[in-house]
N, C-alpha and C positions, 0 to 999 in steps of 0.2 A: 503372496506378496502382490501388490498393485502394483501396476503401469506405475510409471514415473507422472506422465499425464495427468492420469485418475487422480493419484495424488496432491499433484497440487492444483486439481479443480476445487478439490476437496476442501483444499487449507483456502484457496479464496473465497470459497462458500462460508466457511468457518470466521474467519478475518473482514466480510462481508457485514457477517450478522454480530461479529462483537463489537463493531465499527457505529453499527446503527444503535444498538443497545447501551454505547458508551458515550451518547447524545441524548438519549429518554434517563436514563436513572443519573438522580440527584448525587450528587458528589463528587461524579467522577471528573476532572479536568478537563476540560478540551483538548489541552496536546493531546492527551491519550486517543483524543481519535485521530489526530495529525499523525499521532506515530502509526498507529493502524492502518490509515491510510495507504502510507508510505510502504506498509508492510504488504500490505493487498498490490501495489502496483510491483512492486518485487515479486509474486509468486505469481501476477498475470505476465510480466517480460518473461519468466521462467518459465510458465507454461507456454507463452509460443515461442519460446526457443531451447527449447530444454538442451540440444546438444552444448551448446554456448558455455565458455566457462562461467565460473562463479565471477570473476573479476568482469567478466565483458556483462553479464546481466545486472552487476552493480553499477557500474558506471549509468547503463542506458539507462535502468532506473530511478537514480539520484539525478540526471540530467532531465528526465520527465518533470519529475517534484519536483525540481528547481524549475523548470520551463512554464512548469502552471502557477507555481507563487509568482516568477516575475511578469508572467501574464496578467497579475491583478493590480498591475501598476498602469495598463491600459486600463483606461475607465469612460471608454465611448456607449454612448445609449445603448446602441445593440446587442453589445456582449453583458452589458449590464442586465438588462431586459431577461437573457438567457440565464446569467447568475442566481438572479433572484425565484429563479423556479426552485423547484427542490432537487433535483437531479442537476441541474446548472451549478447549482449551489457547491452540491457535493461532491459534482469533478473538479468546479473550476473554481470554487472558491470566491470569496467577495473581497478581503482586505489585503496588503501584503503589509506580512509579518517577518522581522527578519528570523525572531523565534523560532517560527515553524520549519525552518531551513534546518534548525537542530533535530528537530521531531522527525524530519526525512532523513536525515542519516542516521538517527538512532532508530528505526521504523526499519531501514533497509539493512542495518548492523544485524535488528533481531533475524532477518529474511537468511541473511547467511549462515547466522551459527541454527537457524533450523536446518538449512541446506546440508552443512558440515552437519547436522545429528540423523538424516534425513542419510545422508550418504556411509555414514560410520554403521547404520543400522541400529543405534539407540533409540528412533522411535520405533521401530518395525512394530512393535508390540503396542504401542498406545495409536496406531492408525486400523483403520477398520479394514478388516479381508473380505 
């Protein structure tokens, strides 16, 4: 069995690289990477606080997502300048959607019921030893 840690290094590597790859191939939505997103900053609040319940790592993290959409309602030069890089982009975002507000709690919903299958021991067996 893995660290708790290792684990969800693991799932942010993973949720990482489906995040990028769901911005190159044709077809796929965009929420789909807002909810990904959402989902990666759930398993990074969970990795640096793993003792934390589930409830207090949802909250901080639906309050992140929400803090960086309404962050794109500022729209001065400077942060602008930093949006438009590629890493800017894809912390901070460029537009504010009220949308994506939905995409971060269904992104942080999915964060839990992995937690709850994470903690039940149903995935023990699909996570690498």
């Amino acid at each position: 069995m893995l660290k708790p840690r290792l684990s969800y290094f693991i799932l942010i590597i993973i949720t990482i690289i489906l995040g990028l790859l769901s911005r190159h191939i044709a077809g796929i939505p965009l929420f789909v990477g807002d909810i990904l997103w959402a989902l990666m900053v759930y398993f990074i609040v969970r990795f640096l606080f793993i003792t934390r319940s589930i409830k207090w790592v949802s909250i901080v993290s639906l309050l992140f997502c929400y803090a960086i959409e309404f962050s794109q309602l500022y729209q001065a030069p400077w942060i602008n300048n930093i949006r438009h890089t590629v890493i800017g982009g894809l912390i901070l975002g460029e537009t504010f959607l009220w949308g994506d507000m939905l995409c971060y709690t269904i992104g942080i919903a999915i964060g839990i019921i992995v937690e709850i299958l994470i903690a039940n021991g149903c995935l023990k067996n699909t996570m690498p030893h």
